[in-house]
N, C-alpha and C positions, 0 to 999 in steps of 0.2 A: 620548667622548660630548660633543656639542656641547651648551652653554646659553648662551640670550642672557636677559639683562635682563628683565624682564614690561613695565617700561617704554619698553624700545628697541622689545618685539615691538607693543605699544601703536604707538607711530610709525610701525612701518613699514606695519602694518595699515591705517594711517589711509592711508599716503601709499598704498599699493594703491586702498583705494579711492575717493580722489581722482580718479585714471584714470578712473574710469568716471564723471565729470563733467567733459564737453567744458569746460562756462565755468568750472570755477576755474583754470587754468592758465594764460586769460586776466585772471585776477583779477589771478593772482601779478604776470604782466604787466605790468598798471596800477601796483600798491603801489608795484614796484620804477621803474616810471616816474617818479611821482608822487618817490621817493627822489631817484633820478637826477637829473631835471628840476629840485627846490628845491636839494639839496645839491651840485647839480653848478656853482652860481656863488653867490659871494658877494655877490652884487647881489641875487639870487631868494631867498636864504635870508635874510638883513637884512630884503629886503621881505616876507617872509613871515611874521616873526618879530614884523614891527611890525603886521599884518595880525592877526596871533594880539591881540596886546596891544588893540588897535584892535576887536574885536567884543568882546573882554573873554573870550576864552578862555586857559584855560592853554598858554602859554606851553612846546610841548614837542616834542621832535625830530622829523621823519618816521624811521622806521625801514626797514629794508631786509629783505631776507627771505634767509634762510641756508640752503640747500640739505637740509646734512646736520643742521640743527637745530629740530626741531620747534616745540619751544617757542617760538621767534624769529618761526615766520611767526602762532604765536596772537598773539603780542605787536604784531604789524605789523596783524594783521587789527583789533584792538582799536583802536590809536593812529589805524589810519585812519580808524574810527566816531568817535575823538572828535576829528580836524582836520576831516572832511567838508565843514562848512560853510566855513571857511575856503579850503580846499583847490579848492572849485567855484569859490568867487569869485577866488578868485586867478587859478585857469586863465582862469577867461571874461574877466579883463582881458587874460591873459598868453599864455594857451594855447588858442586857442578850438578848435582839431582835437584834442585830448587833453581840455578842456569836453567836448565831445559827445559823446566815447565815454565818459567817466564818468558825467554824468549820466543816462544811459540807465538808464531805471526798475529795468529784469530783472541791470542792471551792481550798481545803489546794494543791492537786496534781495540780491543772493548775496554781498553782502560784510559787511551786515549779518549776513547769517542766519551765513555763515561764524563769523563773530567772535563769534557767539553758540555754535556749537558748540565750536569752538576753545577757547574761555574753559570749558567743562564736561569736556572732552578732558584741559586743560592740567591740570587742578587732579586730576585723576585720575592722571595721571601725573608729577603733583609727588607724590602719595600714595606711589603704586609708588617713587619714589625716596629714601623716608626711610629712614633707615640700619636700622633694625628693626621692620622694617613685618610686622604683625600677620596673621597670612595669613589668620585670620576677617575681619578687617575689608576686605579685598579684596573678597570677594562682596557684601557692603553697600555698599561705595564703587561695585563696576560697576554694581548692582542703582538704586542714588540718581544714577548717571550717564545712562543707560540712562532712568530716569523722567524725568529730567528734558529728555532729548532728544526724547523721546516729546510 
């Protein structure tokens, strides 16, 4: 008899039905652009860092998105809701063909709305993974996830 995890089966669920939204894949895209492009030189990340300090935001990594790790890319959708501002203006000095495909209204809303499911997703499936997880308390935890996505 096969058993996977509630939590793994959680992830992969998710990532099924990812597929069937053409524009996150191009989200994932961007992040890992957005990744690459700062952390790819110490000249863009310095400038970036000082950029952060400079609007008076915190001060905190771009993150990257991991494949086979759920949790990673709610984390990366989150971190990039709170650089965004940063993140525009730096391109539009730096990167104005990678500017104009971020700023694109329908690009900024599906990464917002993402990171807002993500973030209801993640905490649910931090639940599923507590070492004695209460199996009443699953159907309330889907049931308060489920409303709240609603």
């Amino acid at each position: 008899m096969s058993v996977q995890c509630i939590a793994h089966r959680e992830a992969l669920a998710v990532l099924d039905a990812i597929k069937c939204f053409p524009c996150l894949p191009y989200i994932d895209k961007l992040a890992n652009k957005v990744y690459s492009w700062i952390s790819g030189s110490s000249v863009r990340h310095t400038g970036f860092q000082s950029l952060l300090k400079e609007m008076h935001l915190q001060v905190l990594e771009v993150l990257n998105i991991h494949e086979v790790r759920w949790l990673a890319r709610g984390n990366v959708m989150e971190r990039l809701t709170q650089l965004m501002p940063a993140i525009l203006s730096f391109w539009k000095d730096n990167a104005k063909s990678w500017y104009e495909k971020l700023r694109v209204y329908t690009v900024l809303f599906c990464i917002y709305m993402l990171a807002d499911v993500v973030r209801d997703l993640n905490a649910l499936n931090t639940h599923f993974q507590k070492e004695n997880v209460d199996i009443p308390s699953i159907s309330a935890e889907i049931e308060v996830t489920i409303a709240s996505l609603k």
